[in-house]
PDB file of the backbone (N, CA, C, O) and the ligand in Angstrom, with CONECT records:
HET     ZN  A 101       1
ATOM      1  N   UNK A   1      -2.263 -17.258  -2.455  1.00  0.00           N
ATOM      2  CA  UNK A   1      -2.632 -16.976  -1.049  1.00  0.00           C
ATOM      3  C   UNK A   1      -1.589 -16.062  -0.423  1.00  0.00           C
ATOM      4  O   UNK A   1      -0.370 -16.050  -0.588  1.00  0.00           O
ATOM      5  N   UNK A   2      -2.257 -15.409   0.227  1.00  0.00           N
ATOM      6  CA  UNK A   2      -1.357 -13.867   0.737  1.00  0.00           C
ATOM      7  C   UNK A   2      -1.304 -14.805   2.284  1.00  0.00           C
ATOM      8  O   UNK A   2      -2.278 -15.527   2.498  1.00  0.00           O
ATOM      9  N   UNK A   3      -0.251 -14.780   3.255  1.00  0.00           N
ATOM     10  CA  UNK A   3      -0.197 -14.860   4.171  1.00  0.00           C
ATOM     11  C   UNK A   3       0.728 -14.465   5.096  1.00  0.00           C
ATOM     12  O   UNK A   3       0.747 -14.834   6.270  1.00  0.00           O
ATOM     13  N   UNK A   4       1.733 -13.481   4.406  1.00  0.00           N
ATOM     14  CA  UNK A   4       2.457 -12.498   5.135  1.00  0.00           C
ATOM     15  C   UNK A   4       2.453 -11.058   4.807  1.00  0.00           C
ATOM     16  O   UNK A   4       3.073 -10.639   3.830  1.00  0.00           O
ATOM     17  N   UNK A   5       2.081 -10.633   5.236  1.00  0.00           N
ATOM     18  CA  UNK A   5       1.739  -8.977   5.661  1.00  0.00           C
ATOM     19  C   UNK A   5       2.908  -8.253   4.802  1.00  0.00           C
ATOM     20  O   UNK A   5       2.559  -7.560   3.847  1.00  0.00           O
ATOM     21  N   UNK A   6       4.626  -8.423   5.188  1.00  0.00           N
ATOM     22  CA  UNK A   6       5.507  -7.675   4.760  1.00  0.00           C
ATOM     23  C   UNK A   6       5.256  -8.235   3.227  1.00  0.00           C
ATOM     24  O   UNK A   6       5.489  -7.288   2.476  1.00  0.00           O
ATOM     25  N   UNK A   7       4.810  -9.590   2.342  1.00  0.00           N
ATOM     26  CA  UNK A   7       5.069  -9.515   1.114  1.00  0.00           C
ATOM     27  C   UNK A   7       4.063  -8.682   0.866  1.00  0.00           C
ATOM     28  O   UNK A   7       4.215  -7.689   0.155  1.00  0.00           O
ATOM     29  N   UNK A   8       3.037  -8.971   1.375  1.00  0.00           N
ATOM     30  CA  UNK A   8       1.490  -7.972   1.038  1.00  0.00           C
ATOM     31  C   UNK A   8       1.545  -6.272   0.723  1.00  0.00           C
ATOM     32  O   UNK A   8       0.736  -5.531   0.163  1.00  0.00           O
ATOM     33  N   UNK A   9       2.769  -6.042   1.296  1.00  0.00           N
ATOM     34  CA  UNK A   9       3.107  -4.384   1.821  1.00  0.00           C
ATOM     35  C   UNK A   9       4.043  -3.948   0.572  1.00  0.00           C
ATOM     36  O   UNK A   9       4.092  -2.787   0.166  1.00  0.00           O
ATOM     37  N   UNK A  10       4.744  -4.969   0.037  1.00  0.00           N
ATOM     38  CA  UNK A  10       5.688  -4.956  -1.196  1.00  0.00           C
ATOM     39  C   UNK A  10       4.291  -4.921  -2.227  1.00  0.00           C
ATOM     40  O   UNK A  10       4.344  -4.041  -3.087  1.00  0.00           O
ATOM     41  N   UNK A  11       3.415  -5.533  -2.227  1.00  0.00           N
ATOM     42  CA  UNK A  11       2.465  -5.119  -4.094  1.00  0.00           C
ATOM     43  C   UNK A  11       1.435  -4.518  -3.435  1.00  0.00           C
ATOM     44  O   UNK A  11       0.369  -5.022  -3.788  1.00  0.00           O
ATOM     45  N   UNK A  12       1.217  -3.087  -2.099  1.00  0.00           N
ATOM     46  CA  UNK A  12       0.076  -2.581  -1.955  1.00  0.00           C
ATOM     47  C   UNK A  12      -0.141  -1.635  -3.086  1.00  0.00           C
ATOM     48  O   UNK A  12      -1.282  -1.297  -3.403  1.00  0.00           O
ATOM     49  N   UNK A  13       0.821  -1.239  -3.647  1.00  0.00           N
ATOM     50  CA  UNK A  13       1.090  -0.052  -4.459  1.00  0.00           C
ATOM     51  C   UNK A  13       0.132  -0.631  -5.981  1.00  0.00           C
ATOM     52  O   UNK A  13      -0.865  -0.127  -6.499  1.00  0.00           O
ATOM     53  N   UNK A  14       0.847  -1.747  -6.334  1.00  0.00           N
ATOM     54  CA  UNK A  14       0.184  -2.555  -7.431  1.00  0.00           C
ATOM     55  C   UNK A  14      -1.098  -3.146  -7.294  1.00  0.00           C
ATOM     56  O   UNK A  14      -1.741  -3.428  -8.306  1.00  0.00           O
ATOM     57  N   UNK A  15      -1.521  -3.354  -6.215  1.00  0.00           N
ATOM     58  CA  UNK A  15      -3.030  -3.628  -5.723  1.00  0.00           C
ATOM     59  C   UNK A  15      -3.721  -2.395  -6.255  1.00  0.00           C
ATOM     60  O   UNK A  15      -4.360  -2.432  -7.307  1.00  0.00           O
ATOM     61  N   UNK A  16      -3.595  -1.334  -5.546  1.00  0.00           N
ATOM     62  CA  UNK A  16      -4.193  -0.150  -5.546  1.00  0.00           C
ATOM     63  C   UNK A  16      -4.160   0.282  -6.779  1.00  0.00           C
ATOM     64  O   UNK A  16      -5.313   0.574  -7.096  1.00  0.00           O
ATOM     65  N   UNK A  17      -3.160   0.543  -7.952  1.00  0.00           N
ATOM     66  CA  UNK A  17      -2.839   0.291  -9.222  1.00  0.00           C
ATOM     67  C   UNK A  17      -3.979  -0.522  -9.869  1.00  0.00           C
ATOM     68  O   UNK A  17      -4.708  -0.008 -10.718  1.00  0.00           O
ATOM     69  N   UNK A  18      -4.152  -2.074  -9.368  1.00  0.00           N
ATOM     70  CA  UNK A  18      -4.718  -2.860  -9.603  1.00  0.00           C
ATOM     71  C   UNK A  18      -3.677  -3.579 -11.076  1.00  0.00           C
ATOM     72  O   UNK A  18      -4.105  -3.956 -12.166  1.00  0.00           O
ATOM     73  N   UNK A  19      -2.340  -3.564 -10.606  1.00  0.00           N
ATOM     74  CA  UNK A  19      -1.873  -4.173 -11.706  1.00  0.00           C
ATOM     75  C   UNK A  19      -1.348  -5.213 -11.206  1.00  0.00           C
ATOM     76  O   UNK A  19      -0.121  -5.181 -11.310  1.00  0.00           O
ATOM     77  N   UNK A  20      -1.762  -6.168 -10.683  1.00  0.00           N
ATOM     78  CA  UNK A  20      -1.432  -7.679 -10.577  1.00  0.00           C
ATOM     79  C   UNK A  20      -2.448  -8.287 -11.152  1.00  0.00           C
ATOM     80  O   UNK A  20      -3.450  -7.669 -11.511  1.00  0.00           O
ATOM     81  N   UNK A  21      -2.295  -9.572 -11.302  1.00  0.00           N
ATOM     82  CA  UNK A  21      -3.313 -10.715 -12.002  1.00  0.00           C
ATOM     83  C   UNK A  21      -4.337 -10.324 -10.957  1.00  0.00           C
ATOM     84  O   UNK A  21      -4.121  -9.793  -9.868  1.00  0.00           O
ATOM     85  N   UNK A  22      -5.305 -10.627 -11.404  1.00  0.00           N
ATOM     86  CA  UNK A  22      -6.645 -10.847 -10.778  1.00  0.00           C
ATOM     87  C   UNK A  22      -6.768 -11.898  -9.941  1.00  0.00           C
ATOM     88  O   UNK A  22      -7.853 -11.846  -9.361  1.00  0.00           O
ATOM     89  N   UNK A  23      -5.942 -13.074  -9.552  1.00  0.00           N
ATOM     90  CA  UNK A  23      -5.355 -14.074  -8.842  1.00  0.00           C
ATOM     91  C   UNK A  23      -5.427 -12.839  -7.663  1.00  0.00           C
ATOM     92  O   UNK A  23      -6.383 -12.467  -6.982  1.00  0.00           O
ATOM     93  N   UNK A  24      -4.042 -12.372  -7.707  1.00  0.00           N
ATOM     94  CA  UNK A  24      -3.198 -11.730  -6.753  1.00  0.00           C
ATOM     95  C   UNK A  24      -4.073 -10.982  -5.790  1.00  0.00           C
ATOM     96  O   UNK A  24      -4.111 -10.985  -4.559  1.00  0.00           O
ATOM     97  N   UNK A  25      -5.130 -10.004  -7.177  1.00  0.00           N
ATOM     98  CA  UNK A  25      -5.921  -8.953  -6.235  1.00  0.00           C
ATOM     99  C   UNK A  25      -6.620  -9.594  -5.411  1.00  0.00           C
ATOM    100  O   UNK A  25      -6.491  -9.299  -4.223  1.00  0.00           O
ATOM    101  N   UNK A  26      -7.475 -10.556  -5.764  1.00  0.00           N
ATOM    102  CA  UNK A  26      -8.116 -11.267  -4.713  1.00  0.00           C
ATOM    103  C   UNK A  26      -7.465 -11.693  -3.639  1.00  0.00           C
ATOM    104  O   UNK A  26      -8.224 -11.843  -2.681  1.00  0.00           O
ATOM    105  N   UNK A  27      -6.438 -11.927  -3.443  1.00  0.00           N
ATOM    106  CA  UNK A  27      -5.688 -12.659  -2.560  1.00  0.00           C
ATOM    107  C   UNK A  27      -5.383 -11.724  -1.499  1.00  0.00           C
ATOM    108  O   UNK A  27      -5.252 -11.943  -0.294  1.00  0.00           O
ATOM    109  N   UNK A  28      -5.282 -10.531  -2.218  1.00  0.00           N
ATOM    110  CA  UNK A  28      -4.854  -9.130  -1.481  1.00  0.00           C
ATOM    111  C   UNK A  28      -6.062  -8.585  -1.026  1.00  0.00           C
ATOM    112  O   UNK A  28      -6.010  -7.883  -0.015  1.00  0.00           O
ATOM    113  N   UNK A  29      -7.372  -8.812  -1.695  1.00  0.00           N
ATOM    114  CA  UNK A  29      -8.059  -7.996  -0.916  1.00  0.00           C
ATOM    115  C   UNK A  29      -8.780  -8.674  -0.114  1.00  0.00           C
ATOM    116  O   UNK A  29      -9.545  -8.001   0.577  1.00  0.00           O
ATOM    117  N   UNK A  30      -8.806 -10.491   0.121  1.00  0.00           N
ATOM    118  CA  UNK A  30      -9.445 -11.309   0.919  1.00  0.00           C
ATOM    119  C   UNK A  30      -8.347 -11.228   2.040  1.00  0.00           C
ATOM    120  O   UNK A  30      -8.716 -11.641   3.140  1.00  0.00           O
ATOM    121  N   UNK A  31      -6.914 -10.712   1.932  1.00  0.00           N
ATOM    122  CA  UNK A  31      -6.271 -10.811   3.342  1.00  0.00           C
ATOM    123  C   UNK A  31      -6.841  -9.339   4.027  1.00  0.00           C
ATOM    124  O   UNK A  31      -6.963  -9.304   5.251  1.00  0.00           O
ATOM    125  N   UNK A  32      -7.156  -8.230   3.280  1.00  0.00           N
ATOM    126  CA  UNK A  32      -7.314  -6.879   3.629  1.00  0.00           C
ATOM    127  C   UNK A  32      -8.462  -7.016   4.712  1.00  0.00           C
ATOM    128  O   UNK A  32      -8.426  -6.369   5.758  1.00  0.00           O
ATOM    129  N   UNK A  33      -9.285  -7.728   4.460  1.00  0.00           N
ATOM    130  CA  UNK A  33     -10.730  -7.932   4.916  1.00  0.00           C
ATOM    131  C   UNK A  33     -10.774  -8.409   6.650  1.00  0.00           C
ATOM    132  O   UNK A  33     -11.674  -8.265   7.477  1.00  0.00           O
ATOM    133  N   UNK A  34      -9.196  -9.118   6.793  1.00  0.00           N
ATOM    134  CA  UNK A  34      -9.238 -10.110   8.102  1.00  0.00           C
ATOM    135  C   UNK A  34      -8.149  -9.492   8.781  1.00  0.00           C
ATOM    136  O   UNK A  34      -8.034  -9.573  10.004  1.00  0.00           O
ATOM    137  N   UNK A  35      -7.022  -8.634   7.764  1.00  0.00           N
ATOM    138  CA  UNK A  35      -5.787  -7.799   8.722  1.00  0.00           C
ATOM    139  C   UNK A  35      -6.426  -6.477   8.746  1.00  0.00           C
ATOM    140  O   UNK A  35      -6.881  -5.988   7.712  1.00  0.00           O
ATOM    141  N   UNK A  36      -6.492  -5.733  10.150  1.00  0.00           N
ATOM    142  CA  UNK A  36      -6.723  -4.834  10.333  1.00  0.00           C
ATOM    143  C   UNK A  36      -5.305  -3.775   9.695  1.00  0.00           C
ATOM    144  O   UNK A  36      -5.371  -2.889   8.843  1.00  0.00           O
ATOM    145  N   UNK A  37      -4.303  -4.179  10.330  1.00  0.00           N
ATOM    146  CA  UNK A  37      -3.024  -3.296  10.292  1.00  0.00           C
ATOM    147  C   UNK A  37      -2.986  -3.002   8.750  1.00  0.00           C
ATOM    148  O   UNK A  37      -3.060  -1.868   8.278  1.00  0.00           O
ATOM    149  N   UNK A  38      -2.854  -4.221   7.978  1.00  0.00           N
ATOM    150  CA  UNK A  38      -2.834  -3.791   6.470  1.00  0.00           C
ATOM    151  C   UNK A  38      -3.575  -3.110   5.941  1.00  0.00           C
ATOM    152  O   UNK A  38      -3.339  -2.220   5.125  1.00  0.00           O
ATOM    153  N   UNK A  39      -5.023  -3.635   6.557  1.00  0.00           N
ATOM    154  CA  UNK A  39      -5.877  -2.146   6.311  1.00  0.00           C
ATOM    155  C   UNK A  39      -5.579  -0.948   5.939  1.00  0.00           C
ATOM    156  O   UNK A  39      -5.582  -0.281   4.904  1.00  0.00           O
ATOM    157  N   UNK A  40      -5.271  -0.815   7.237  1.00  0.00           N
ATOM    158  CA  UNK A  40      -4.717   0.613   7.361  1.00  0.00           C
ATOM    159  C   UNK A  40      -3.622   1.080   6.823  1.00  0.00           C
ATOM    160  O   UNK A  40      -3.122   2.201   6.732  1.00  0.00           O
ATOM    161  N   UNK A  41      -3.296  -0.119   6.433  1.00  0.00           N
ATOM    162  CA  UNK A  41      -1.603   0.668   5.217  1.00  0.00           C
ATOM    163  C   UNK A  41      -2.388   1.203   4.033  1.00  0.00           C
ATOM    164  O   UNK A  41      -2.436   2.307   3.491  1.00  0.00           O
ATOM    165  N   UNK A  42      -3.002   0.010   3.817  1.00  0.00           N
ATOM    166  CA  UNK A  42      -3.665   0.074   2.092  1.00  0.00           C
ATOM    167  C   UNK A  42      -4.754   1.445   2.553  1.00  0.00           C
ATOM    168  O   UNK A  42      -5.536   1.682   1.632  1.00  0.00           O
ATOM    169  N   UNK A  43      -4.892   2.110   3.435  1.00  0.00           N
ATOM    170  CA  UNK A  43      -5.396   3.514   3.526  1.00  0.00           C
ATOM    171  C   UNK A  43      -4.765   4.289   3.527  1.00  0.00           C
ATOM    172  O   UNK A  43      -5.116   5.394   3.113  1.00  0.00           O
ATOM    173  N   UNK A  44      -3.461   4.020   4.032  1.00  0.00           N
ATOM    174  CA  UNK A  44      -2.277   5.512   4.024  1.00  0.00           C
ATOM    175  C   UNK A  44      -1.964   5.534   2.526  1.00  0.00           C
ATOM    176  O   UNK A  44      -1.874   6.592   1.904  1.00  0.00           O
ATOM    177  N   UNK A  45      -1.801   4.328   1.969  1.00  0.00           N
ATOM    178  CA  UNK A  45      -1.038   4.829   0.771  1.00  0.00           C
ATOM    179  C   UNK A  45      -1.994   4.938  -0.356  1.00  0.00           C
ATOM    180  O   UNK A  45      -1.618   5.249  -1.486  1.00  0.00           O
ATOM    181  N   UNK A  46      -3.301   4.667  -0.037  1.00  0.00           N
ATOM    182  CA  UNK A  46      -4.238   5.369  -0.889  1.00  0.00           C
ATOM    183  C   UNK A  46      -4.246   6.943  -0.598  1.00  0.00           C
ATOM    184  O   UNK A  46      -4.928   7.620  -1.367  1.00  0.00           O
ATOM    185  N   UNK A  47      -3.694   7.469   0.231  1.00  0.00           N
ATOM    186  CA  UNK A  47      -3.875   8.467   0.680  1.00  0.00           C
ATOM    187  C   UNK A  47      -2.417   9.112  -0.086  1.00  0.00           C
ATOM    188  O   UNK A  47      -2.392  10.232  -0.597  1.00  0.00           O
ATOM    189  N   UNK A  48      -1.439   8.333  -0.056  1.00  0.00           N
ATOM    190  CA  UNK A  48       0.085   8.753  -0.670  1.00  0.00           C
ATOM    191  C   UNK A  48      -0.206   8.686  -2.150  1.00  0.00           C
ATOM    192  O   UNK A  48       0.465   9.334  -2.953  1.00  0.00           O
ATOM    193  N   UNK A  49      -1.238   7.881  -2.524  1.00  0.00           N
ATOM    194  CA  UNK A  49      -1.558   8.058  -4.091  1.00  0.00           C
ATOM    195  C   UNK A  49      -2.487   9.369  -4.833  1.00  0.00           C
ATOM    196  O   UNK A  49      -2.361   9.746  -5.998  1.00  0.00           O
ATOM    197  N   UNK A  50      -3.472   9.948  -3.763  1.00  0.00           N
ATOM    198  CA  UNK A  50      -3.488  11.208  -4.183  1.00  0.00           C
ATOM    199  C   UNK A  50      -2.595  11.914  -4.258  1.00  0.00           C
ATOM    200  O   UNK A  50      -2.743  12.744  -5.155  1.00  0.00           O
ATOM    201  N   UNK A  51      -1.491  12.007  -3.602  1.00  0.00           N
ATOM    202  CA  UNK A  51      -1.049  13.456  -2.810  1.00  0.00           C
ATOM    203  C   UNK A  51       0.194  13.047  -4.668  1.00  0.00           C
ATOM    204  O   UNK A  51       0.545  13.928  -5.453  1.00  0.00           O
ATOM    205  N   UNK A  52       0.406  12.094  -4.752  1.00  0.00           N
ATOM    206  CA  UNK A  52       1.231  11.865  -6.098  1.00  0.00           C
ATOM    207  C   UNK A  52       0.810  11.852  -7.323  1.00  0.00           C
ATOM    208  O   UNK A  52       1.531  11.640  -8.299  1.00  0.00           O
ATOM    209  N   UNK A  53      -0.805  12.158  -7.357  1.00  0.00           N
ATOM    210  CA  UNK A  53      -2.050  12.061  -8.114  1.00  0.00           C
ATOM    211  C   UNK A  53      -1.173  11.669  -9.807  1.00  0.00           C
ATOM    212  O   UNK A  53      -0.549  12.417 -10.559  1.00  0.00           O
ATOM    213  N   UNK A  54      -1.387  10.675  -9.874  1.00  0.00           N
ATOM    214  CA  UNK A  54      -1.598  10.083 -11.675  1.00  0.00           C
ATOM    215  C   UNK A  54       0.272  10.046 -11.540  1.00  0.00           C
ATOM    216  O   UNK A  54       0.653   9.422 -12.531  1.00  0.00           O
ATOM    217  N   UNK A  55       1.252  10.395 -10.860  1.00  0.00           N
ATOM    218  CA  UNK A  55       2.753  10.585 -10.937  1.00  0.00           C
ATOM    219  C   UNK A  55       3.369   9.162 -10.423  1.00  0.00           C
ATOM    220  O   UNK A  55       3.382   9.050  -9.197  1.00  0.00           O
ATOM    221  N   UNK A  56       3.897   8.024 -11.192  1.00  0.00           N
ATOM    222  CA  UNK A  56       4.166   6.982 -10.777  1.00  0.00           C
ATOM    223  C   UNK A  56       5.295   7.068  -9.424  1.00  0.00           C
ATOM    224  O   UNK A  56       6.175   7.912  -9.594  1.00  0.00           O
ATOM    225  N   UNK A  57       5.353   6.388  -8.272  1.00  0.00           N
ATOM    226  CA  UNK A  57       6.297   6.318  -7.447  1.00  0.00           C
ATOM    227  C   UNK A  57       7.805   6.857  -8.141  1.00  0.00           C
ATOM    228  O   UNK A  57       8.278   7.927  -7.757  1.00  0.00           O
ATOM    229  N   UNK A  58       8.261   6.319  -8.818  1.00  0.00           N
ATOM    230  CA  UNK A  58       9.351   6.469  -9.612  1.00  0.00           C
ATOM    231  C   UNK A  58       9.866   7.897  -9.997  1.00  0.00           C
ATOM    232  O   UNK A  58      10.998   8.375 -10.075  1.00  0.00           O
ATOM    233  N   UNK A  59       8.855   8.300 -10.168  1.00  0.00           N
ATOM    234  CA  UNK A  59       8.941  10.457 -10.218  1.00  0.00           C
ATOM    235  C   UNK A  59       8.790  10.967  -9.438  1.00  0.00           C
ATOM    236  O   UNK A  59       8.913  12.179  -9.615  1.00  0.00           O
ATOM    237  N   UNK A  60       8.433  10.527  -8.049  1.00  0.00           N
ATOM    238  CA  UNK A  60       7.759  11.124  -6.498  1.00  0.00           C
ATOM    239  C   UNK A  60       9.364  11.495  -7.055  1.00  0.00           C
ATOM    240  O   UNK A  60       9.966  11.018  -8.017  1.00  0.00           O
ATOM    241  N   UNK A  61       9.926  12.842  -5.766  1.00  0.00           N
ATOM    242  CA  UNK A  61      10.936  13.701  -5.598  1.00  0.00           C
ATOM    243  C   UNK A  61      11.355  12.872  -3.937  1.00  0.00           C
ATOM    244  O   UNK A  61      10.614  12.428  -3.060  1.00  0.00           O
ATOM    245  N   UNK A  62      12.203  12.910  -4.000  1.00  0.00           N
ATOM    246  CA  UNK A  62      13.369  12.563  -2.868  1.00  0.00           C
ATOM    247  C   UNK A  62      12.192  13.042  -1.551  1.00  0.00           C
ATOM    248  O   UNK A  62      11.604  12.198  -0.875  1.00  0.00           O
ATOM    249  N   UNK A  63      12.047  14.262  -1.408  1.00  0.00           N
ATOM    250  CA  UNK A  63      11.099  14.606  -0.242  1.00  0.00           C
ATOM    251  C   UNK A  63      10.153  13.966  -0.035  1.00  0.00           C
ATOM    252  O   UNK A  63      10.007  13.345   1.018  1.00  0.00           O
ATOM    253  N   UNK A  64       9.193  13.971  -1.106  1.00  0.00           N
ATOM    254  CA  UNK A  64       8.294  12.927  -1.028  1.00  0.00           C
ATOM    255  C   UNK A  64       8.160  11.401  -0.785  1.00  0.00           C
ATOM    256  O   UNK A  64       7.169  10.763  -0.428  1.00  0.00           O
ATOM    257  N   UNK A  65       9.079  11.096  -0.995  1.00  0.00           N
ATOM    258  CA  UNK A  65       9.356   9.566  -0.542  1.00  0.00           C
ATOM    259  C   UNK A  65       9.850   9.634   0.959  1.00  0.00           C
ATOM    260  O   UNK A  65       9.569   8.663   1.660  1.00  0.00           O
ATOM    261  N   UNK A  66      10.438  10.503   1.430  1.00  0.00           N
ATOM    262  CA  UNK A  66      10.673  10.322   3.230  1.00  0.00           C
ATOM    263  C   UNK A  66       9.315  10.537   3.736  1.00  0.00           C
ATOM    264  O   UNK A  66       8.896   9.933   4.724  1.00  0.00           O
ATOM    265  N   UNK A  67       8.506  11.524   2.970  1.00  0.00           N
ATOM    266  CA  UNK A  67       7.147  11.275   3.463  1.00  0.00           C
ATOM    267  C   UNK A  67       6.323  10.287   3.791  1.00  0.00           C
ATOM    268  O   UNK A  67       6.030   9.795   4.881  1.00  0.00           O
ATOM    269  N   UNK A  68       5.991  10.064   2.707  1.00  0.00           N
ATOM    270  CA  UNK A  68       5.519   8.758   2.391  1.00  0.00           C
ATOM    271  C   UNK A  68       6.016   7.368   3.531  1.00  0.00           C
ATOM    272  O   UNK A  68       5.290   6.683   4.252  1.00  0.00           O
ATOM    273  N   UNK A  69       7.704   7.305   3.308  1.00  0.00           N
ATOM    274  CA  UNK A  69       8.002   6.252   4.489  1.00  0.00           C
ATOM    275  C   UNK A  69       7.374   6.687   5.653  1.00  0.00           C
ATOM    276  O   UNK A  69       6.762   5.841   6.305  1.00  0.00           O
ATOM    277  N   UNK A  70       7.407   7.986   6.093  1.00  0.00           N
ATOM    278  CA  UNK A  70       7.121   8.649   8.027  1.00  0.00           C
ATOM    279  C   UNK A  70       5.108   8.404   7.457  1.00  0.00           C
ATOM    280  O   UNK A  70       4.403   8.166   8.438  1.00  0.00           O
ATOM    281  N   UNK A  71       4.587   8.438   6.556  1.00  0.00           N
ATOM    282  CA  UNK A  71       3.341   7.983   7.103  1.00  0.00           C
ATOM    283  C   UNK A  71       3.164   6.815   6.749  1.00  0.00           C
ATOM    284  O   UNK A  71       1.954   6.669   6.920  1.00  0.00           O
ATOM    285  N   UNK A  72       3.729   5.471   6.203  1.00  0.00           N
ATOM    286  CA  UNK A  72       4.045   4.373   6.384  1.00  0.00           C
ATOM    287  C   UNK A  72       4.177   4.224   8.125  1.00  0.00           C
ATOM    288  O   UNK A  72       3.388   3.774   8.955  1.00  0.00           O
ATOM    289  N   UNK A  73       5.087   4.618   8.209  1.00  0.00           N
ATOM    290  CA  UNK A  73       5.443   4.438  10.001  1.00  0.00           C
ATOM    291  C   UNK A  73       4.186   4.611  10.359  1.00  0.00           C
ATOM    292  O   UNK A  73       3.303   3.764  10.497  1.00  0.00           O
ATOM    293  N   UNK A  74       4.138   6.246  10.565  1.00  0.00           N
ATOM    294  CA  UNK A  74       2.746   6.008  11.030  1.00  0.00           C
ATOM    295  C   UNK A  74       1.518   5.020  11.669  1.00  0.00           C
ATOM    296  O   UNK A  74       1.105   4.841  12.815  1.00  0.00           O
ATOM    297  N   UNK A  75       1.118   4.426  10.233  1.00  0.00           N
ATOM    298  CA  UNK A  75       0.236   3.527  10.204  1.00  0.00           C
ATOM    299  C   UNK A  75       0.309   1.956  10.612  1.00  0.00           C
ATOM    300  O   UNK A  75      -0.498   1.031  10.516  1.00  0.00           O
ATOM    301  N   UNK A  76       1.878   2.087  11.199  1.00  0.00           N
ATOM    302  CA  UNK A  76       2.070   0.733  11.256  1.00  0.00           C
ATOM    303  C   UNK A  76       2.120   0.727  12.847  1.00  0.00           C
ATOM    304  O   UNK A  76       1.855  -0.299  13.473  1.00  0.00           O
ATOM    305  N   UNK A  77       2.532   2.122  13.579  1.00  0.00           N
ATOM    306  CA  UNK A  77       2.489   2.435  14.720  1.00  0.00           C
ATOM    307  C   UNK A  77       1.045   2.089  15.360  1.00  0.00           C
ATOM    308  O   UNK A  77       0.884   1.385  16.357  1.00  0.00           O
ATOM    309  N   UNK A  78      -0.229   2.863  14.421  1.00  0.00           N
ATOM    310  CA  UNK A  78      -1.964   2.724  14.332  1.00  0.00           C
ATOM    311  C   UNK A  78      -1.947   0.949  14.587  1.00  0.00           C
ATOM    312  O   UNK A  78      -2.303   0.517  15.683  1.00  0.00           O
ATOM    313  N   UNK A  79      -1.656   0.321  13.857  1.00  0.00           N
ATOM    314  CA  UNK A  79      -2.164  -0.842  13.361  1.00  0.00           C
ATOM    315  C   UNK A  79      -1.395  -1.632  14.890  1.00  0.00           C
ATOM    316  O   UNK A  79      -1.502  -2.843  15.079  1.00  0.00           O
TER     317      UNK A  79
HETATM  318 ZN    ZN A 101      -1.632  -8.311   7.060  1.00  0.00          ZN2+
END
């Protein structure tokens, strides 16, 4: 059971991935359904996963990761 947002925000990446147990995803995508704000994360960084298309976080370039945090902000500003 997912019931805090900031752990939720730590495996959006692996959600979206879809590499957690199948436990987890559910858990993640039955909280997605009722938090709006997370929503909208798990949209920005679907959106940070094109722009890194198939390039694991880990190889994003220094620039790209301040990005990524400022539309994090963003969306948390939205939410
Ligand atoms: Zn939430």
């Amino acid at each position: 059971m997912v019931d805090h947002c900031d752990e939720l925000l730590d495996k959006i990446f692996a959600y979206i991935d879809q590499e957690l147990p199948e436990e987890e995803l559910r858990a993640i995508a039955e909280h997605l359904e009722i938090c709006g704000p997370c929503e909208a994360e798990r949209r920005a960084f679907e959106r940070i996963k094109e722009m890194v298309s198939g390039c694991p976080l880990e190889c994003a370039p220094d620039r790209l990761r301040e990005r990524i945090r400022s539309i994090i902000g963003e969306a948390k500003e939205v939410g």
